[in-house]
C-alpha positions in Angstrom: 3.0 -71.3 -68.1 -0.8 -69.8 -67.6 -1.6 -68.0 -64.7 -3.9 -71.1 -63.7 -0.9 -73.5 -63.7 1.7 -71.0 -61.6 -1.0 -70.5 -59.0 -1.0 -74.3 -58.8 2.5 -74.6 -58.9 2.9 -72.4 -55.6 -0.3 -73.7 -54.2 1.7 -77.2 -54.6 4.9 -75.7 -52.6 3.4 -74.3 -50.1 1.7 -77.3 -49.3 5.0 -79.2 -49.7 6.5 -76.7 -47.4 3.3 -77.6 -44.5 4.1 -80.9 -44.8 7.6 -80.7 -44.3 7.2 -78.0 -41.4 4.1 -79.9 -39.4 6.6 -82.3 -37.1 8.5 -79.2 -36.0 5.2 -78.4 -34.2 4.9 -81.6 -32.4 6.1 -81.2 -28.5 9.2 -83.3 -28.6 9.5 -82.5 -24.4 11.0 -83.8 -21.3 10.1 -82.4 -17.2 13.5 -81.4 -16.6 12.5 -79.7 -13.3 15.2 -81.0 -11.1 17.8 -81.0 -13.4 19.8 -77.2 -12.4 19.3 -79.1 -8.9 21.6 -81.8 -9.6 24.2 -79.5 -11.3 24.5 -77.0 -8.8 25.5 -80.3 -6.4 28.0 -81.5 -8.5 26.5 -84.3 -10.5 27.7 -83.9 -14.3 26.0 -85.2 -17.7 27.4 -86.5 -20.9 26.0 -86.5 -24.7 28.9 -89.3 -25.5 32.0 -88.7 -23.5 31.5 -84.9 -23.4 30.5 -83.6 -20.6 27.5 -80.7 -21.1 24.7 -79.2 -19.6 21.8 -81.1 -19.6 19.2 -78.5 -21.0 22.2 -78.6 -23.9 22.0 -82.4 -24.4 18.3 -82.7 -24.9 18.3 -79.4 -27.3 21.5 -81.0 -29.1 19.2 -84.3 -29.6 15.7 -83.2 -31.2 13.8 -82.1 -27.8 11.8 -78.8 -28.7 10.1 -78.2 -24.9 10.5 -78.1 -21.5 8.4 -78.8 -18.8 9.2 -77.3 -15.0 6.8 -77.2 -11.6 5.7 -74.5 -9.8 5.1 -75.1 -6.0 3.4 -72.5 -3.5 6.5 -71.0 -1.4 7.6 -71.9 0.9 8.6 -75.6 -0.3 8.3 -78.1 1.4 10.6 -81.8 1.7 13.5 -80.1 0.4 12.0 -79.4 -2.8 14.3 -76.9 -5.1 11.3 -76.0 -7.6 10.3 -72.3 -6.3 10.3 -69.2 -7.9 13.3 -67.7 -8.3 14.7 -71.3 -8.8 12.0 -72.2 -11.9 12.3 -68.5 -13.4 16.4 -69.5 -13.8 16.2 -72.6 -15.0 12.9 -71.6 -17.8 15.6 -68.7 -18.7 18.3 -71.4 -19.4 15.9 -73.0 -21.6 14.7 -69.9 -23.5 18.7 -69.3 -24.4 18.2 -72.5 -26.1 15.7 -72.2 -28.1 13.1 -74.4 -26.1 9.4 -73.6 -25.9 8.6 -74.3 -21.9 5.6 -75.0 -20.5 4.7 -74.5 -16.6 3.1 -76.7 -14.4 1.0 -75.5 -11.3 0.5 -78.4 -8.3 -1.1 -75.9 -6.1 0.9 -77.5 -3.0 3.6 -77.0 -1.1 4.7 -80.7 -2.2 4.1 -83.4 -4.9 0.4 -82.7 -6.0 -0.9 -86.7 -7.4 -3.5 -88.9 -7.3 -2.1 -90.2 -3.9 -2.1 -86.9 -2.6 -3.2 -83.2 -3.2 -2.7 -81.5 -0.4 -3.7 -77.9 0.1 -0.8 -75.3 0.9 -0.6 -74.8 4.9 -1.5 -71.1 4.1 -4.5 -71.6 2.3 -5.9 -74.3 4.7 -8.0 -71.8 7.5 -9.3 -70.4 4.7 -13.0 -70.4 3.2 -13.7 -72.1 -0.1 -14.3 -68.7 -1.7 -10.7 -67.3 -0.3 -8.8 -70.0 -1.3 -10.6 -70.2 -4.9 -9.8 -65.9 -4.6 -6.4 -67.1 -3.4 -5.4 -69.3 -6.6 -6.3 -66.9 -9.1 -4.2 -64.2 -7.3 -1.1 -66.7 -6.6 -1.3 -67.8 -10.4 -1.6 -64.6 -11.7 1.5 -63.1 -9.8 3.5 -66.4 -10.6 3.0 -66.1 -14.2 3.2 -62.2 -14.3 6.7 -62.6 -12.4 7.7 -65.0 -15.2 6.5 -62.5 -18.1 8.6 -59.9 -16.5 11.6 -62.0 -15.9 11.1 -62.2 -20.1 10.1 -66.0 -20.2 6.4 -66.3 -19.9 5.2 -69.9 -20.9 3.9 -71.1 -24.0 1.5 -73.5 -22.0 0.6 -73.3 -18.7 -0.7 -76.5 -16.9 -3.3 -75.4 -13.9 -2.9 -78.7 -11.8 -1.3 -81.4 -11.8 -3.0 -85.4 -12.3 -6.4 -83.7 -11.0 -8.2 -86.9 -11.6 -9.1 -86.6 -7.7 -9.3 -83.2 -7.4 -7.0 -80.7 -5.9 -6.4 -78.9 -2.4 -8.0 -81.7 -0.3 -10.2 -82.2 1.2 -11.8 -78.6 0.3 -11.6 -79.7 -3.8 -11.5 -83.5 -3.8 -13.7 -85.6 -6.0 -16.2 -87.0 -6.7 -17.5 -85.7 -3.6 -16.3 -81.7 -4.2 -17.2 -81.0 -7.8 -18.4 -77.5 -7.6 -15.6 -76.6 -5.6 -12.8 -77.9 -8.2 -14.3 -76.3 -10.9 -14.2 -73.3 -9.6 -10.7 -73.7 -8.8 -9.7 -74.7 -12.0 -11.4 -71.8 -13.3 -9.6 -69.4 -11.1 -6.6 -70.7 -12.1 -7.1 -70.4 -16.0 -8.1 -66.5 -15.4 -5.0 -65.8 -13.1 -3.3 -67.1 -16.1 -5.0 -64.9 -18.3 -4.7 -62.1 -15.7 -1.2 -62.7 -15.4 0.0 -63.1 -18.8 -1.3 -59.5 -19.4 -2.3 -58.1 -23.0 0.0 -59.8 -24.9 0.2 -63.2 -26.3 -1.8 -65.4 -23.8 -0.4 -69.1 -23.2 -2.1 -71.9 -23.9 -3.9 -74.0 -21.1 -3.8 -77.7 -20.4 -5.7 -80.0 -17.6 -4.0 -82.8 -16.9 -5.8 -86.6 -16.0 -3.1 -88.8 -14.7 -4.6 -92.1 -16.3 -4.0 -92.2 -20.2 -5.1 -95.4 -20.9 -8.2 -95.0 -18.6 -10.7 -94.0 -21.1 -14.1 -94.8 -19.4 -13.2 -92.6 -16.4 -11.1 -90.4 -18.3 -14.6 -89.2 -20.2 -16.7 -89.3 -17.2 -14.2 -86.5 -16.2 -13.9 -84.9 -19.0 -17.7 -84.4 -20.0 -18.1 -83.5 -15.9 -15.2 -80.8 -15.9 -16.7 -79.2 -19.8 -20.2 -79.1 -18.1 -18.9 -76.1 -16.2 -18.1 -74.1 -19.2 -14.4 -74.8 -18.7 -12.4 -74.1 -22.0 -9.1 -75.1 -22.3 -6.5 -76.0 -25.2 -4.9 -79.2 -24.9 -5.5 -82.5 -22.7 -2.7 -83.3 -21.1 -2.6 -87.0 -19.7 0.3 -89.5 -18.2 1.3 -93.0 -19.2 3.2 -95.4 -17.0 2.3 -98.6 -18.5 3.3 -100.6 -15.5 0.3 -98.3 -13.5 -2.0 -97.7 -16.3 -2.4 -100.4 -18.8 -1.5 -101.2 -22.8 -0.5 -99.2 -25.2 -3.7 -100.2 -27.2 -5.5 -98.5 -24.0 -3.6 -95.6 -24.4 -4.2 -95.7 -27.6 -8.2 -95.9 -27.0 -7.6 -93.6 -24.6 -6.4 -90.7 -26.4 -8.1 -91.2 -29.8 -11.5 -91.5 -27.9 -10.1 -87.8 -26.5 -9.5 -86.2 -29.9 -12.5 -87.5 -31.2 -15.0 -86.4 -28.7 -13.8 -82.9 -27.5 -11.7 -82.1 -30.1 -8.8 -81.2 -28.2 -5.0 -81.4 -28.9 -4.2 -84.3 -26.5 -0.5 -84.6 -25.1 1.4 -87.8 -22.8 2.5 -85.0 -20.7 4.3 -87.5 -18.6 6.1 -91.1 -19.7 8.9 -93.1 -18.5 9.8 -96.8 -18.6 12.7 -98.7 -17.0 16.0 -99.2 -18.4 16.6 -102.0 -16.3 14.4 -104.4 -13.9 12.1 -102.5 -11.2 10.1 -103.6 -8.3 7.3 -101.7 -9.9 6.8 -103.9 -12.7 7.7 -107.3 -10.8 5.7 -109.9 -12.6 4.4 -107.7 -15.0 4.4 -108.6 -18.7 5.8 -105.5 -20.0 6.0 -104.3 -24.2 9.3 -103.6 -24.4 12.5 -105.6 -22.3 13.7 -103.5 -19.6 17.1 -102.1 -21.0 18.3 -98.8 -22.0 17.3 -99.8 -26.1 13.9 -101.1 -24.9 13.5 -97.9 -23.1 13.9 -95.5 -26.1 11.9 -98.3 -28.3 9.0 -96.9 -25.5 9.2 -93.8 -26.3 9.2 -94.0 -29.4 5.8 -96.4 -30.0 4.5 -93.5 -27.3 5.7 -90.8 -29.6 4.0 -92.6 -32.8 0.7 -93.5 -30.8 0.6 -90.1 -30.2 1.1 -88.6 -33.8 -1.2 -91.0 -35.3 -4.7 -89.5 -32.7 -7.3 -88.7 -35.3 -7.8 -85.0 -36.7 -3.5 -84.4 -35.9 -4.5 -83.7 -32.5 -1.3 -85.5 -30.9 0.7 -82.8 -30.6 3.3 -84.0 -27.6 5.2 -86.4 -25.7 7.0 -85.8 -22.7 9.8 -88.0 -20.3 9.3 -87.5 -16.7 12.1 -86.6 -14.5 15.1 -88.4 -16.8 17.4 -87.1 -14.3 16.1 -88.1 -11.2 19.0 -90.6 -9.0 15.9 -91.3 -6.7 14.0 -93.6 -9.1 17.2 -94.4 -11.1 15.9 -97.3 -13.5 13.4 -94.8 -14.5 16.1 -92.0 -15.9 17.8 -91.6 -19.1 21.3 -91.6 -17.6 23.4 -94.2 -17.0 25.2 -94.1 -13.0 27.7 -92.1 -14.5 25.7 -89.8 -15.9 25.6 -90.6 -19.7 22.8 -90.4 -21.8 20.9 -93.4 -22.8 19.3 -94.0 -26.1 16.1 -92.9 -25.1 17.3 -89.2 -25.3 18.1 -90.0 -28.6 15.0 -91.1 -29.6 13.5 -88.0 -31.3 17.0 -87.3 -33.2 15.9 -88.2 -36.3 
């Protein structure tokens, strides 16, 4: 064999071997932020007829990420998601192997487009304190979770900030300059806090993934400030947001434009019927095997964005006994196909 052909030969390999290795690097994920909540009140979870952990369930079943929230203390509406609480459960997840990334609301409660209200603390404050304040707050949270040994792979600053965040100080359209400079305090408390070792990743996150007119009138809006970040993060409820063709649009116009890695940071469907999509065509029927056949058109939508810049998929809340028909757990607690659908 010459020279020529052996350095083909390996050249060839180690190709072979990048081919095989690129869907390990796709964020197979689900926000399991409530789940150590329901265990610590009794409720238990089975892969099959064995009862396990639920962190071990998704790890056992192809999930490669974890997503948890981070609420300014003290929380509000009985929320379990503060520090000490979040620091435990990412720890759980780090045993097992999972890549976790943390998501900032900036609130005391659920952050959304219905509502993004300012911490109670924060509120007396003056647009430049409270834009001081987030970069401190985020820098402390995420230098506490460095020295607890799990500091995030990707931190999310915000969460569905399609209409701002910390009203009515940062909402939009009518608080632009404001917003931007709170998103830009968070993503150096993240820096600050993450210290001078490996830095994580940053994601902004548009609630609306099959939205792509707006989404790129907020996009080019938000980049016009000299924001840089890593990946786009967006959610997709189709019952809310539209098609999967629009999601499809949606994120392919992303990849396209900016360039960025673009993740469905947050899906669901139902696994059985819901007053949410009452009289509502919807793609798939509304059973526990028309749920995981969801997630896994989401899944391929999402691999097949131009450039390989979809790079993640994510369940919201499978666990949650609240919105039930929206979970991937049966009443009693077993797992549904859909967290079986990245297995394979």
């Amino acid at each position: 064999m010459t020279l020529l052909s052996l350095v083909a030969l390996v050249g060839a390999h180690a190709m072979l071997n990048t081919m095989a290795e690129k869907p390990q690097d796709f964020a197979y994920g689900a926000d399991l932020s409530f789940a150590r909540h329901h265990e610590s009140q009794g409720r238990v979870f089975y892969d099959g007829d064995k009862a396990k952990p639920v962190l071990q369930i998704y790890r056992d079943h192809g999930h490669n990420w974890i997503r948890l929230r981070a609420f300014v203390e003290p929380v509000k509406d009985g929320l379990p998601n503060g520090l000490d609480y979040t620091i435990a459960m990412a720890k759980d997840a780090k045993r097992l192997g999972f890549k976790f990334l943390l998501d900032f609301h900036y609130s005391q409660t659920w952050a959304d487009p219905g509502h993004q209200p300012c911490p109670d603390a924060w509120l007396p404050l003056t647009d430049q304190e409270r834009t001081q304040k987030v970069q401190s707050y985020t820098a402390e949270t995420v230098a506490a979770f460095r020295q607890a040994g799990v500091l995030p792979e990707m931190v999310q600053v915000g969460n569905e900030v399609r209409v701002g965040m910390m009203w009515p100080s940062g909402k939009l359209p009518a608080h632009w300059d404001t917003f931007a400079g709170y998103v830009k305090a968070g993503i150096a408390g993240v820096r600050e806090g993450a210290g001078k070792g490996r830095q994580p990743r940053i994601m902004v996150h548009y609630d609306n993934g099959a939205d792509w007119k707006g989404a790129e009138q907020f996009w080019d809006k938000l980049f016009s400030y000299g924001i840089t970040l890593d990946v786009v993060g967006y959610s997709y409820y189709p019952w809310w947001h539209g098609t999967l063709a629009q999601m499809k649009e949606c994120f392919d116009g992303t990849a396209r434009k900016y360039g960025k890695e673009v993740w469905a940071v947050e899906t669901a469907y139902h696994m059985a019927a819901s007053p949410e999509t009452r009289g509502q065509k919807m793609p798939f029927p509304e059973t526990p095997e028309g749920q995981a056949s969801f997630l896994r058109s989401v899944a391929q939508a999402v691999k097949e964005v131009p450039g390989g810049l979809g790079t993640g998929v994510f369940w919201w809340e499978p666990t949650l006994a609240e919105i039930s028909t929206r979970g991937c757990f049966d009443p009693k607690g077993k797992a549904l196909p859909a967290v079986y659908a990245f297995e394979k």
